[in-house]
FITIDREN-938182 format. One record per atom (N, C-alpha, C): atom name; chain; residue number from 1; z, x, y. Coordinates in steps of 0.001 Angstrom, whole numbers, padded with zeros to 6 digits. Layout:
# FITIDREN-938182
SITE	atom	kette	nr	w	u	v
SITE	CA	A	NUM	Z	X	Y
...
END
This chain:
# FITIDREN-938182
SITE	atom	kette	nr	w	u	v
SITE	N	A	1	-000704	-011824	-010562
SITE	CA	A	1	000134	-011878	-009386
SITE	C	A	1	001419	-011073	-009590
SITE	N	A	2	001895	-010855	-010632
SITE	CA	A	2	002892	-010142	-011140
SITE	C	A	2	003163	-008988	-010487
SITE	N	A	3	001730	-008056	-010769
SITE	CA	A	3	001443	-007155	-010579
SITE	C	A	3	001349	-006637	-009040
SITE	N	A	4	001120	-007912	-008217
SITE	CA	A	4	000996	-007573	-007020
SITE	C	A	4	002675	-006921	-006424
SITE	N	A	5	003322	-008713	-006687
SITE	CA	A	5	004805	-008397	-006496
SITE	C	A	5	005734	-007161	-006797
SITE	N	A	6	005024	-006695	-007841
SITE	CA	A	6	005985	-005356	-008607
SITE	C	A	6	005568	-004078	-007892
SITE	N	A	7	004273	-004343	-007107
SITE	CA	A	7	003601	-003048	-006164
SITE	C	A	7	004312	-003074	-005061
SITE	N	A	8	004440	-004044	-004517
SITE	CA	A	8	005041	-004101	-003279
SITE	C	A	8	007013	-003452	-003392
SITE	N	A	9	007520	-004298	-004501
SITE	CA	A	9	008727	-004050	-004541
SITE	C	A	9	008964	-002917	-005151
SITE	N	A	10	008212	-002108	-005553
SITE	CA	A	10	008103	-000253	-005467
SITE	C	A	10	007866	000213	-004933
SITE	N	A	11	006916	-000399	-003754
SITE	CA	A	11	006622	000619	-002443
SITE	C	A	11	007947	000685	-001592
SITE	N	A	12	008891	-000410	-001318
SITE	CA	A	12	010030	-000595	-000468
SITE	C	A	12	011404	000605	-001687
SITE	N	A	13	011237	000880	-002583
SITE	CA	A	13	012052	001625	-003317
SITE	C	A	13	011923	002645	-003509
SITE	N	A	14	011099	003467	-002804
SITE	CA	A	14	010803	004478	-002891
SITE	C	A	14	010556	005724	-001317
SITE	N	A	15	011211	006886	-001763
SITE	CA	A	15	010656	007905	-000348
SITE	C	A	15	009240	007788	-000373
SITE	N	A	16	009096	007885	001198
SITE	CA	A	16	007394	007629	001836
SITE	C	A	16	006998	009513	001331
SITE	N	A	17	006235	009646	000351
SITE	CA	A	17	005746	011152	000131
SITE	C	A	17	004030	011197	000330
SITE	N	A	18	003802	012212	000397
SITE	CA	A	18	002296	012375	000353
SITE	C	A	18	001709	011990	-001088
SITE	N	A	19	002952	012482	-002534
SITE	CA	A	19	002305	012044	-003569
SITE	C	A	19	002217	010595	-003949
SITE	N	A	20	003306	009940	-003339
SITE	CA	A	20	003877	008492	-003154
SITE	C	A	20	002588	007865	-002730
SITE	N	A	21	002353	008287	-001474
SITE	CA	A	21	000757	007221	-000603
SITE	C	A	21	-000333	007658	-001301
SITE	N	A	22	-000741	008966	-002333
SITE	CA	A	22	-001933	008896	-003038
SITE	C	A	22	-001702	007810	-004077
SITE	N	A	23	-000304	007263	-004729
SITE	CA	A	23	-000131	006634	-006155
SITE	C	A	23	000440	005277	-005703
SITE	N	A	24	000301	004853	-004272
SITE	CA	A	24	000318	003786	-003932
SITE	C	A	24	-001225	003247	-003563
SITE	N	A	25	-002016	004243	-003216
SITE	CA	A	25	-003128	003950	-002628
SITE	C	A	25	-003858	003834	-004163
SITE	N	A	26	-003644	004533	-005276
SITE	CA	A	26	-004440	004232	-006471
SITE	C	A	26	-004413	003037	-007056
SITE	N	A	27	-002640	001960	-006646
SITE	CA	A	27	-002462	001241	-007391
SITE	C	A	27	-002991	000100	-006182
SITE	N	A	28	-003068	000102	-005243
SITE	CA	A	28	-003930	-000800	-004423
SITE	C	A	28	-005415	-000816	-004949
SITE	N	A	29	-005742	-000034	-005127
SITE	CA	A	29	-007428	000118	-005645
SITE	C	A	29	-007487	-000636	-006665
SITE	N	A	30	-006634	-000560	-007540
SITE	CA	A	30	-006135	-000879	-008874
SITE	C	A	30	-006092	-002638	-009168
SITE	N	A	31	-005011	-003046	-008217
SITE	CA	A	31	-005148	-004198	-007947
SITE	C	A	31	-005888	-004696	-007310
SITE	N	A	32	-006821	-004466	-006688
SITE	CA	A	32	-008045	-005166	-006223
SITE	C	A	32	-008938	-005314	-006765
SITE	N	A	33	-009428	-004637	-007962
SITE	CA	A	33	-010318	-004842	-008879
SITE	C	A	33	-009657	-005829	-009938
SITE	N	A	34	-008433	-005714	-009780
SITE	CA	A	34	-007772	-007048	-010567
SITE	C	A	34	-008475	-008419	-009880
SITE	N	A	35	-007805	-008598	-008833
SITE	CA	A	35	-008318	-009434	-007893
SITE	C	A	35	-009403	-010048	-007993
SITE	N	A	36	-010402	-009043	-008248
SITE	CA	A	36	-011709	-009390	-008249
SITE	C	A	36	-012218	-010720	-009697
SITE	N	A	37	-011170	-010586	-010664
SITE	CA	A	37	-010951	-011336	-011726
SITE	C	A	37	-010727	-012625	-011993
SITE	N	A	38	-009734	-013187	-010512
SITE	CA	A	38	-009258	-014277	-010049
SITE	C	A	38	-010328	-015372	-009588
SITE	N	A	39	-009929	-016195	-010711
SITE	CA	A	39	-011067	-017658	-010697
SITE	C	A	39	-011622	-018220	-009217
SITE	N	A	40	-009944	-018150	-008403
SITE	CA	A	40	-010483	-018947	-007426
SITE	C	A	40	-010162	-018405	-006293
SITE	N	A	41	-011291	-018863	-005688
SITE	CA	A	41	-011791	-017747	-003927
SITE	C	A	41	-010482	-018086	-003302
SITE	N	A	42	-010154	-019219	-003202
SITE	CA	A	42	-008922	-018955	-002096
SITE	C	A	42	-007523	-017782	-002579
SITE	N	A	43	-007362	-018029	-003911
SITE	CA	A	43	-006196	-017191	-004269
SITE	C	A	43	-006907	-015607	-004229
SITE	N	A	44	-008124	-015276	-004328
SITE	CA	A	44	-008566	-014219	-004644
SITE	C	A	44	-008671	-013585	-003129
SITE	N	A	45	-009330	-014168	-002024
SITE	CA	A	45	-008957	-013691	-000510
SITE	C	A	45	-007781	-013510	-000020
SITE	N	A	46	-006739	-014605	-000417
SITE	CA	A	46	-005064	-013753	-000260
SITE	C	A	46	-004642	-012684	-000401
SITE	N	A	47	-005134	-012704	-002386
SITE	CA	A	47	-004232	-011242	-002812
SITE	C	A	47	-004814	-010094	-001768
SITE	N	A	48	-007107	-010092	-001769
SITE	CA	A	48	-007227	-009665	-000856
SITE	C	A	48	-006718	-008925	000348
SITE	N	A	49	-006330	-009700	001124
SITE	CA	A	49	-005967	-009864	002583
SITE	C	A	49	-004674	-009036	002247
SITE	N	A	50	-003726	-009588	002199
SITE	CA	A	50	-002344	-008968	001470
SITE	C	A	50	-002477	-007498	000911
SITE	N	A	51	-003374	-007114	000008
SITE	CA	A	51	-003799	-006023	000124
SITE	C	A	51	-003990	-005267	000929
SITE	N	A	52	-005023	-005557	001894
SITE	CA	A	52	-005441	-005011	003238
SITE	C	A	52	-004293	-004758	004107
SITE	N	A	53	-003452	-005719	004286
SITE	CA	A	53	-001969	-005448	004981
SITE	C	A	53	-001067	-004414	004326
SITE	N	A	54	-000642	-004107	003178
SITE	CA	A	54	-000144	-003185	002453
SITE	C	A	54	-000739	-001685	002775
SITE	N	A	55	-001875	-001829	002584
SITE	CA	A	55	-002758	-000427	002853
SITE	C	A	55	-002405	-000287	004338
SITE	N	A	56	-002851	-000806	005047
SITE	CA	A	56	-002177	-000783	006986
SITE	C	A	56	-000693	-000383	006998
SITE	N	A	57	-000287	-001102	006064
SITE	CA	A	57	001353	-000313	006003
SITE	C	A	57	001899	000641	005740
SITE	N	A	58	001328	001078	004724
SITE	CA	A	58	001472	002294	004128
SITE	C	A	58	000714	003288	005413
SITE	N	A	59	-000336	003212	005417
SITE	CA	A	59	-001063	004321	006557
SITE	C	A	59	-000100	004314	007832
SITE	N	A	60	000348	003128	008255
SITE	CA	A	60	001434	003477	009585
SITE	C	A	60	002409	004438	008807
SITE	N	A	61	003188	003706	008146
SITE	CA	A	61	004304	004291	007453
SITE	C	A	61	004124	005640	007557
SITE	N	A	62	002997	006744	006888
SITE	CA	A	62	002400	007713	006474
SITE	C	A	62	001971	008588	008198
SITE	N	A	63	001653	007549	009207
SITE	CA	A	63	001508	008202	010337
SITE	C	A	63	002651	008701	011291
SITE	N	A	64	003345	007791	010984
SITE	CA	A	64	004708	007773	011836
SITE	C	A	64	005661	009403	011133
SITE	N	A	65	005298	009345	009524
SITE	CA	A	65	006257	010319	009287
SITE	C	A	65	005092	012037	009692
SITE	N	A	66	004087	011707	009581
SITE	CA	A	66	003424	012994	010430
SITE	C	A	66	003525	013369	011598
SITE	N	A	67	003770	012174	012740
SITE	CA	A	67	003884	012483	013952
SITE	C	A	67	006090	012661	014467
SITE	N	A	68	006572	012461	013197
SITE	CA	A	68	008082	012993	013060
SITE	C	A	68	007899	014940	012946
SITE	N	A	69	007089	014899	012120
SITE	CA	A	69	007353	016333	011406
SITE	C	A	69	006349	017050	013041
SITE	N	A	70	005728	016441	013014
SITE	CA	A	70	004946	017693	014291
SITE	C	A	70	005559	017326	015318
SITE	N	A	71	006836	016290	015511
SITE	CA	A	71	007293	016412	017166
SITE	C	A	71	008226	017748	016943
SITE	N	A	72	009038	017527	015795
SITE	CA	A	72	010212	018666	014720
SITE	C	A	72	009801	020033	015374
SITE	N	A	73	008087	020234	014897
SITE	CA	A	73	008089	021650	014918
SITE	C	A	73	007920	021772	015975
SITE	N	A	74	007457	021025	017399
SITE	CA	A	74	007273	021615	019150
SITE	C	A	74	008677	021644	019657
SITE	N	A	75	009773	021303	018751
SITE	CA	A	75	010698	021377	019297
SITE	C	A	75	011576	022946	019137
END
């Protein structure tokens, strides 16, 4: 669980980059195969789930700053 907490509180400390969302998206992968380790189903569908929300976050996050840069250049 450590590990989860310390992902999250590096994703909020950091600029949103393209290399940023590949090495956030590795360490989500990362921790889910952790996950997969976890004795018990209910704690193991959280981290899960929580996961799944992080990844949704990051991809908005990641959409919003693409659709910044291409309003930039029609302007």
């Amino acid at each position: 669980m450590t590990e989860f907490w310390k992902a999250i509180k590096d994703f909020y400390l950091v600029e949103l980059t393209d290399e940023y969302s590949r090495q956030a998206t590795d360490r989500l992968i990362e921790l889910g195969e952790y996950a997969e380790m976890c004795p018990d189903n209910n704690d193991k569908q959280f981290i899960k789930n929580c996961l799944v929300a992080f990844n949704k976050l990051l991809d908005s996050k990641q959409r919003g700053l693409i659709k910044n840069v291409q309003h930039k250049e029609q302007i």
